[in-house]
ZAMARGU-4260 file (C-alpha; in steps of 0.2 Angstrom, whole numbers, plus 5000, padded with zeros to 4 digits):
<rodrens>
0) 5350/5170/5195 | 5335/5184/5191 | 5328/5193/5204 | 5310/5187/5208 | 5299/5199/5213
5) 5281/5203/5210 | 5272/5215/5194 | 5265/5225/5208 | 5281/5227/5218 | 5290/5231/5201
10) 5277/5242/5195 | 5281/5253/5213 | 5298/5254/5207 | 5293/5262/5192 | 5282/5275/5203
15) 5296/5278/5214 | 5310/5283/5199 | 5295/5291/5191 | 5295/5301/5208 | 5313/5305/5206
20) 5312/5314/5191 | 5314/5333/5194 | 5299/5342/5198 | 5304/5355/5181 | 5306/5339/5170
25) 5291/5330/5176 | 5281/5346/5173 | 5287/5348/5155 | 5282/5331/5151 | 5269/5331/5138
30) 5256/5318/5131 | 5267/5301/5136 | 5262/5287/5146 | 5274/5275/5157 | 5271/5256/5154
35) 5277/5241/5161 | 5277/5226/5150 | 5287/5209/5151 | 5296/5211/5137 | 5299/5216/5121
40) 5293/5204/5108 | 5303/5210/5096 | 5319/5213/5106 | 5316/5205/5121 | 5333/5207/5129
45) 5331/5226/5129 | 5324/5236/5146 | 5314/5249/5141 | 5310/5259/5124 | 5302/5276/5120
50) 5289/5278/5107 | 5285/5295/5102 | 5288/5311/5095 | 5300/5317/5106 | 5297/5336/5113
55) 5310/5345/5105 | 5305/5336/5089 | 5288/5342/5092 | 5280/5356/5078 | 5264/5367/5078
60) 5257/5352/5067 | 5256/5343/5084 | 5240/5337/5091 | 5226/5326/5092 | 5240/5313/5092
65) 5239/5297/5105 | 5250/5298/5120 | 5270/5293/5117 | 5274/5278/5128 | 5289/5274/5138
70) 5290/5254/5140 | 5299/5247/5155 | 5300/5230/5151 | 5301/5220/5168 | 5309/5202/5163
75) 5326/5208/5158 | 5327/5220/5170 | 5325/5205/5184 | 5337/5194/5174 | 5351/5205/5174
80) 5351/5206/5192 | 5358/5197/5207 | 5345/5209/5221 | 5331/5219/5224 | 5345/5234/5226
85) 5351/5231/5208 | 5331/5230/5202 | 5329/5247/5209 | 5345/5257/5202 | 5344/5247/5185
90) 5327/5253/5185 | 5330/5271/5189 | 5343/5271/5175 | 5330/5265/5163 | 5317/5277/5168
95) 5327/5291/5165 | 5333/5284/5152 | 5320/5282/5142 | 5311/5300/5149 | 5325/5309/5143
100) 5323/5301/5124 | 5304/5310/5128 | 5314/5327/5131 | 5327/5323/5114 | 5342/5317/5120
105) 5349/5303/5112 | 5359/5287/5116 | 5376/5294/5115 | 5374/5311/5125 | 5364/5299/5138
110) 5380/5288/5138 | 5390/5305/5140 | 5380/5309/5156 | 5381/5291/5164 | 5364/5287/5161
115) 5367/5275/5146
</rodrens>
């Protein structure tokens, strides 16, 4: 049965594994914004997506661009868990998740490191 919980409470989990991020990384982060949504609508099963150019991708033709957004997508994340205590390490995993596809590493080096 999905976690129930409120948009604001979720969005203060968000926050918090914002917070969490080391204060180097957060520092470096350049020109993205963090979004909750409800879903995805055209893959609503996945938890979060970054859209952006990543940073290491990024050239001296960079600027004057809209921000990059990360999407945490709040109903699949309560559906696939069973407690508030799940909520927050699944979203952890998905905030770092998606911030280190800001910074340039892909899927499979994330899945190396345990964060996939």
């Amino acid at each position: 049965m999905p976690v129930e919980m409120s948009p604001d409470r979720f969005e203060e989990l968000v926050a918090d594994a914002l917070d969490q991020v080391p204060a180097d990384f957060a520092n470096a982060m350049d020109n993205v914004v963090v979004l909750v949504e409800p879903h995805n609508e055209d893959e609503p099963g996945i938890l979060g997506l970054y859209h952006g150019i990543a940073l290491t991708e990024r050239t001296s033709d960079y600027g004057g661009v809209l921000p990059d957004r990360i999407s945490i997508y709040r109903e699949p994340l309560l559906d696939m868990c069973d407690s508030e205590a799940e909520v927050v390490e699944e979203v952890l995993i998905t905030v770092v998740h998606e911030v280190a596809h800001h910074f340039g590493i892909d899927d499979a080096r994330l899945h190396e490191l345990g964060w996939g």
